[in-house]
N, C-alpha and C positions, 0 to 999 in steps of 0.2 A: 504494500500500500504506500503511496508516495502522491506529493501534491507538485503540483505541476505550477512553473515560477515565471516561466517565460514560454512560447510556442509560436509557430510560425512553419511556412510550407518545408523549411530546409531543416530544422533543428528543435528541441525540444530542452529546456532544464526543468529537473525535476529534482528534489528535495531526497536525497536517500540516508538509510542508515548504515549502509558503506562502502567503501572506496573500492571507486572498477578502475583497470590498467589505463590509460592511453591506448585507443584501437582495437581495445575488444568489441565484440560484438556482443549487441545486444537486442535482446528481443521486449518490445512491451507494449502490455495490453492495454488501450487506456479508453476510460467510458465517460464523453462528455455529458452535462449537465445537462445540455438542449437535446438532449437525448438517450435520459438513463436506462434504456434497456436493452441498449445496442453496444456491444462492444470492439473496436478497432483493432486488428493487430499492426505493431508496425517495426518494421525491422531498422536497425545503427547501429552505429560506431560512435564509443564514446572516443569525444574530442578531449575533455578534462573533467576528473573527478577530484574535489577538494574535500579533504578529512575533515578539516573546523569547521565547514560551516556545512559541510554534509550535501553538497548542492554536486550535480553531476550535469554534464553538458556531452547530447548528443545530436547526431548529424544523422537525419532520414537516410535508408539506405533502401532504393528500389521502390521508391513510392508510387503510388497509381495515380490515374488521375483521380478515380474513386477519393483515395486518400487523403491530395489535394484539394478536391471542393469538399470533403467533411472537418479541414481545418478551416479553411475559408468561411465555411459557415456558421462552427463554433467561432471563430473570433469575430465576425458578424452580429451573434446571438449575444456575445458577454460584451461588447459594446455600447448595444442597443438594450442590455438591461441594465445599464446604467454600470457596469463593474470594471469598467476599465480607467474606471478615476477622470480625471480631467473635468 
């Protein structure tokens, strides 16, 4: 279980409780909000993973276009429900 800190079509940081190599691969399943009963899978490579502050930063590996307009839409939906600050 992990919360997710930043996202966009190329990348994703997400909050762990611990530390992956540089360039492992990683698999993770994640179930947006504007759509809790569908689950995504999506395939990367962590770019950096930081012990202190537990945050992990990876890079989409082989994404569809499927899997680009379902990030598109969630950051669309957490926008427009006001969660994006501003």
């Amino acid at each position: 279980m992990t919360a997710i800190k930043d996202l966009n079509e190329t990348g994703i940081c997400i909050t762990t409780n611990i530390c992956f190599a540089a360039g492992e691969a990683i698999y993770l399943r994640i179930q947006f909000p504007s759509k809790p009963f569908q689950w995504l899978e999506f395939k990367g490579r962590v770019i950096e993973s930081k012990a202190g502050g537990l945050l992990t930063r990876v890079e989409f590996t082989d994404l569809s276009e499927y899997h680009k307009a379902s990030i598109q839409e969630y950051i669309k939906w957490f926008l427009s429900a006001g969660k994006g600050g501003g």
